[in-house]
C-alpha positions in Angstrom: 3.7 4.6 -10.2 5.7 1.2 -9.3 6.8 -0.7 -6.7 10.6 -2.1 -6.9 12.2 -4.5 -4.9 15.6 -3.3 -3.9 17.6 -5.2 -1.3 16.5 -8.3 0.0 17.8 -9.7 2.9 17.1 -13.2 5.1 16.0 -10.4 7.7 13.9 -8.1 5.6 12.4 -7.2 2.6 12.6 -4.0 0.8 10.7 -2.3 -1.5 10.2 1.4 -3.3 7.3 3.6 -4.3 8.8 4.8 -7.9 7.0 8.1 -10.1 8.6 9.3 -12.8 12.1 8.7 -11.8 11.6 9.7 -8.6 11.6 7.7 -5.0 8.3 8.4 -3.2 8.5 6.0 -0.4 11.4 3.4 1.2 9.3 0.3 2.2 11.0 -2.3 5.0 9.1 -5.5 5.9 10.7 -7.5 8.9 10.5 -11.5 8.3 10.5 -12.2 11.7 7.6 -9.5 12.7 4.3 -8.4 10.5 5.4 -5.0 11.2 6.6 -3.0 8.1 8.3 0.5 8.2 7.7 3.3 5.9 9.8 6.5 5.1 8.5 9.5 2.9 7.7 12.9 3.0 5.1 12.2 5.0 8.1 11.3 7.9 8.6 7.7 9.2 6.0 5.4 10.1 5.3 1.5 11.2 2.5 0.0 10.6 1.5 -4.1 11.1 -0.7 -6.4 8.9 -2.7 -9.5 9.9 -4.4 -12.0 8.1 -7.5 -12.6 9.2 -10.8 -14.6 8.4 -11.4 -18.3 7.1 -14.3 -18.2 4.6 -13.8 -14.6 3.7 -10.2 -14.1 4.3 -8.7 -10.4 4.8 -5.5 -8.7 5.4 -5.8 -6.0 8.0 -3.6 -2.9 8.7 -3.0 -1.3 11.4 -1.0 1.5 12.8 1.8 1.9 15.4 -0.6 2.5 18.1 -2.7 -0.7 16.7 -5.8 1.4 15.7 -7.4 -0.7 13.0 -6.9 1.5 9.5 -8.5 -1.0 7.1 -8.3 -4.1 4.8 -7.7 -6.1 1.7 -10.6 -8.5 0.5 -10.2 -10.9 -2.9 -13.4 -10.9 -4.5 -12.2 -14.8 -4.5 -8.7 -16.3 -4.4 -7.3 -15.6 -7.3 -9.6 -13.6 -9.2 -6.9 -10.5 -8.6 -10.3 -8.0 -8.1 -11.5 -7.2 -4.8 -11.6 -4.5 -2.5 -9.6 -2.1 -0.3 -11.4 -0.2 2.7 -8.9 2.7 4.5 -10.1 4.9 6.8 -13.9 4.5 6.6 -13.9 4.7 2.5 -14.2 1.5 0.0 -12.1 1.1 -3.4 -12.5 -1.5 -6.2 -8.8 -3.3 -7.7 -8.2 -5.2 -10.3 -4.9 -6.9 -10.6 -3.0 -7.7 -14.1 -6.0 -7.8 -16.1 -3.6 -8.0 -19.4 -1.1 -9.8 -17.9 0.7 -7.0 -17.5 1.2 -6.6 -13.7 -0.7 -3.6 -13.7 -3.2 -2.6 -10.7 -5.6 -0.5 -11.2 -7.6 1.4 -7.7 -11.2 2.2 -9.0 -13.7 4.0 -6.3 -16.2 1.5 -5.1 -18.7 2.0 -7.8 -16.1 1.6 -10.6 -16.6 5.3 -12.5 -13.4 6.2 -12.1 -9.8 5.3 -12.1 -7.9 6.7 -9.1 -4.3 4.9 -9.5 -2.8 2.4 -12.0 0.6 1.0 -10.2 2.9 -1.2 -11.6 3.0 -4.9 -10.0 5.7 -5.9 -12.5 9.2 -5.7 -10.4 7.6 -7.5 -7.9 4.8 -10.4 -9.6 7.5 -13.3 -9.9 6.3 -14.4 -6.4 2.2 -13.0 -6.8 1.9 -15.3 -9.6 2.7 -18.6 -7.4 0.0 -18.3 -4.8 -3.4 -18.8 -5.4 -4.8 -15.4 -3.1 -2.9 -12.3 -3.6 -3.3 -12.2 0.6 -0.5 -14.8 0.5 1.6 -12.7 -0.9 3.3 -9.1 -0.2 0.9 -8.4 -2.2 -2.0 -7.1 -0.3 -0.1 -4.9 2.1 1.8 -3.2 -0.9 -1.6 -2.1 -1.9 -2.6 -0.9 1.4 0.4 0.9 1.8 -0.2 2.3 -1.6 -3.7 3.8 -1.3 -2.4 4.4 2.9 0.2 6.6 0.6 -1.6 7.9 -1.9 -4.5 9.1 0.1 -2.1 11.2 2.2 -2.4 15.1 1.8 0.6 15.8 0.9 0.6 20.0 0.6 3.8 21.4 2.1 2.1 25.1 1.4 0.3 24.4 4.4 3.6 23.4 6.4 5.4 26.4 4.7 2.3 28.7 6.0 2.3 27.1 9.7 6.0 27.2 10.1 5.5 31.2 8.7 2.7 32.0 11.3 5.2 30.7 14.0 7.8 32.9 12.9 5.5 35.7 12.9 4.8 34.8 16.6 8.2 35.2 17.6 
């Protein structure tokens, strides 16, 4: 997977999900809001990120309803490792070991690989803060494992919308 940054206005920023040639998600971030809007084949979504915390700073996301769904946490600024916590469960990243702009999601305990995304279309402006939670950084991620995480089956929508038909 990689993240792309397509269309970039004064008003918003724009970014896209990319696997093998293929658009998985349209990602719109409002400059003047926090909230950022999400289209897939999961359907259309907004969700809203805060920063949060002094001496262990955070990014928090949260859904259109503004149900807390979980957070970013640097292990320290600029270390590019930390942790992500969605929906009760805690990942380990680690952010362009190589220098190659690569993330890598690990479950918490580090025994296995779970994503590798490319950073690279997007690190010009990661590399000139000193957290990643400065950056668009942190909520790409969440978005990403928010994403990821996802069932995405459509057998089971095909099967429901079948089972209604049968009803009729």
């Amino acid at each position: 997977m990689k993240w792309v940054s397509v269309n970039n206005t004064s008003s918003n920023e724009h970014f896209e999900l990319w696997e093998n040639e293929k658009v998985l998600a349209d990602i719109s971030f409002s400059k003047q809001t926090r909230f950022v809007r999400i289209v897939s084949d999961l359907g259309k979504r907004m969700f809203s990120f805060e920063k949060q915390g002094f001496l262990n700073p955070r990014k928090v996301i949260r859904n259109e309803y503004g149900i807390k769904l979980g957070k970013v946490e640097e292990i320290r600024p600029g270390a590019g490792k930390g942790y992500v916590e969605l929906d009760g469960k805690k990942y380990f990243f680690v952010y362009d070991r190589d220098n190659s702009g690569e993330l890598k999601l690990y479950d918490e305990l580090m025994q296995k690989n779970l994503l590798t995304c490319s950073f690279n279309a997007i690190s010009f402006g990661l590399n000139k803060t000193k957290s990643l939670l400065d950056s668009r950084f942190a909520s790409l991620l969440l978005m990403l494992c928010w994403y990821s995480f996802q069932p995405h089956d459509t057998a089971v929508t095909k099967v429901l919308s079948d089972a209604d038909l049968m009803l009729t």
